[in-house]
N, C-alpha and C positions, 0 to 999 in steps of 0.2 A: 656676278650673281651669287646670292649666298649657296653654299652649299652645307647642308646640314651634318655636323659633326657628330662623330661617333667615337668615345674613346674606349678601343679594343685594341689589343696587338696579338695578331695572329701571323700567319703564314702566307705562302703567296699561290697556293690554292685556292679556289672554291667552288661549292654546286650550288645552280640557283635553280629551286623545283616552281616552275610557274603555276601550276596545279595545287591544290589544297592537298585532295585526299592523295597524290604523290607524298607532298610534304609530309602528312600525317604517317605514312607508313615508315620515312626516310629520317624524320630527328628523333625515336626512339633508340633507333637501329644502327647510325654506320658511321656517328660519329660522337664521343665522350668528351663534353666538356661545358664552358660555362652560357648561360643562356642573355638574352638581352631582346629587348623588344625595341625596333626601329622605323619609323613611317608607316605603320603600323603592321609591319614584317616581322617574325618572328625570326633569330638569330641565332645559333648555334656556334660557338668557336672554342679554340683549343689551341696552342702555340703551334699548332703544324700547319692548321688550315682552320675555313666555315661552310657553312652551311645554310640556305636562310629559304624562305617561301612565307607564301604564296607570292610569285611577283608575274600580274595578268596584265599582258598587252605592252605595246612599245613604248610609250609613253611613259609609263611606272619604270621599265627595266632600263631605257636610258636616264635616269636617276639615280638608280641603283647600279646600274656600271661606273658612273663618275663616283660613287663613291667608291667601291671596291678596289677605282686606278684608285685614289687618294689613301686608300688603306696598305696598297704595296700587292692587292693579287696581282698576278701576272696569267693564270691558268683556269679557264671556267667552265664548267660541263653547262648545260641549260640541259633539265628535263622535263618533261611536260608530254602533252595528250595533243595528238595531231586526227584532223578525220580524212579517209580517204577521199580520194578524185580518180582514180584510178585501178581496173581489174589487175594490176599489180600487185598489191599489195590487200591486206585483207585485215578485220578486226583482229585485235589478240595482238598483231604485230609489232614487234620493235622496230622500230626504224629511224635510218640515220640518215638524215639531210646531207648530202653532200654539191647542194646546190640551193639558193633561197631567191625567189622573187618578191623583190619589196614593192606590197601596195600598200603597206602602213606608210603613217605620215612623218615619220621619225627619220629615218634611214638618209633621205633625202637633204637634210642639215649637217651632217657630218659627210655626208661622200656625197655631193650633187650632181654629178655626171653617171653616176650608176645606178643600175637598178636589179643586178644580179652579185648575190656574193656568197661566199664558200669559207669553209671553218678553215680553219687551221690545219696545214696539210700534217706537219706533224704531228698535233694531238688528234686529229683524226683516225691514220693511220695505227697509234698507239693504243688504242684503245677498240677500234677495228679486230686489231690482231688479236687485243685478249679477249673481247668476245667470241671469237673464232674460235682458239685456244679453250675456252671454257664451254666449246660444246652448244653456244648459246645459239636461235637461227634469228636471223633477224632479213630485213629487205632495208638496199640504198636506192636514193632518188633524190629527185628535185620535189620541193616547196613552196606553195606561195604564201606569203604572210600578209595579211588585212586586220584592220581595226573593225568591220564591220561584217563578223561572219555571215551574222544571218540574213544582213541583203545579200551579199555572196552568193549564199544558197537559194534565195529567193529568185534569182535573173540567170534563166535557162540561158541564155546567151551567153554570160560569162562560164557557166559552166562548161557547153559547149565549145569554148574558145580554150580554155584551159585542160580538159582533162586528158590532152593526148601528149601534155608537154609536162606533167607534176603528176606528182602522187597521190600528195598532203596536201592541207590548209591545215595551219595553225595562225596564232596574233602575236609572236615573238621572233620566231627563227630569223628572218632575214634581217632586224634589227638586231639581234644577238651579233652576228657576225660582219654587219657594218660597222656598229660602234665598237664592236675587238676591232679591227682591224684600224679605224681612227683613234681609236688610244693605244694602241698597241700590246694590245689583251689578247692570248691564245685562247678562243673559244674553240670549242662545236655542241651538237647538241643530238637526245636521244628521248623519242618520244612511241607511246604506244600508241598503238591506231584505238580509236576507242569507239570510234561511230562512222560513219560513210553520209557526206555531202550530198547533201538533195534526198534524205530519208530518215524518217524519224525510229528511234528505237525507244522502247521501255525500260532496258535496262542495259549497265554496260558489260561487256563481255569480261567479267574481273575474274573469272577463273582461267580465262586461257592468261591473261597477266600474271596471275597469282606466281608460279612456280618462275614464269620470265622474271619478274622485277625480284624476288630472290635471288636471282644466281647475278642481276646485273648491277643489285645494290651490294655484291660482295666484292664487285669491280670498283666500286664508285667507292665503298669504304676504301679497300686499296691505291686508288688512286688519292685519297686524302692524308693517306698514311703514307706516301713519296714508295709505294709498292710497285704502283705500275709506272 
């Protein structure tokens, strides 16, 4: 199959922010270098490492992993906005998937016998610590990821079924970490809680964010910078 060529040479880093307004805060900010527009993704890179967003849903991001093995990353944060399922965890929140259930359609082509998969124990851990280290709070758990949130939230039954076993719903994370693990890519991923499953909000909670996604895009700059 064709796969679409990009001619950049970077490093074997990268962060893929699946969110926009993530993106929007994160390529002014944590990483300097040349710009390029690809499938219609904005690109960030520099000889160390990149950068790139919006990438929404499994589908898009397994595209976008094949190309990044082809480019030589080896290392990839995924960040993005997750909504609760669970009185665990609460708006404003950071949190780390350390567990993903794939109901996306993707995940199942690359690994077919599984339907649970986990980041990188080392980059997890790594990055665990320096959040910790940086004073940051954040909540771990399990995820389920879907291509179709909003029936998700619409079938009382599924939510019933799920919220005593996950946190989160997002449309990436467990395809994030099936396709690292079949192409042999160290992912994980860090996402804010931004709304809660089965209830509508007006507006999102961007100031409990605000001062979190500072202290944790000084991590994310670092880790592109071979710091952490």
């Amino acid at each position: 199959m064709f796969l679409p060529k990009i001619k950049i040479k970077t490093g074997k880093r990268g962060i893929i922010f699946f969110t926009l307004p993530e993106w929007n805060h994160a390529k002014e900010k944590i990483l300097t270098g040349k710009k390029v527009s690809f499938l219609n993704l904005q690109i960030k890179y520099n000889e160390k490492s990149l950068i790139l967003g919006p990438v929404i849903g499994a589908s898009f991001l397994s595209i976008i992993l094949e190309v990044l093995k082809s480019l030589g990353i080896e290392e990839i944060i995924g960040v993005g906005w997750a909504g609760k399922l669970s009185f665990k965890v609460n708006r404003g929140d950071l949190f780390l998937p350390f567990k993903a259930y794939a109901k996306e359609g993707v995940s199942k082509f690359y690994i077919p016998k599984k339907r649970v998969f986990n980041p990188d124990r080392a980059l997890f851990k790594k990055i665990e610590k320096e959040i910790i280290k940086r004073g940051i709070s954040f909540k771990k758990g399990s995820i389920i990821s879907v291509d179709a949130p909003f029936v998700f939230e619409r079938k009382k039954n599924l939510l019933e079924k799920w919220k005593n076993k996950i946190e989160a719903l997002d449309m990436e994370t467990s395809a994030l970490f099936s396709i690292g693990k079949s192409l042999q890519i160290k992912v994980m991923a860090l996402h804010f809680i931004i709304d809660e499953v089965g209830k509508i909000f007006k507006k999102r909670p961007e100031e409990e964010i605000k001062i979190k996604r500072q202290k944790v895009f000084e991590i994310l700059k670092d880790f592109l910078d071979y710091k952490v």
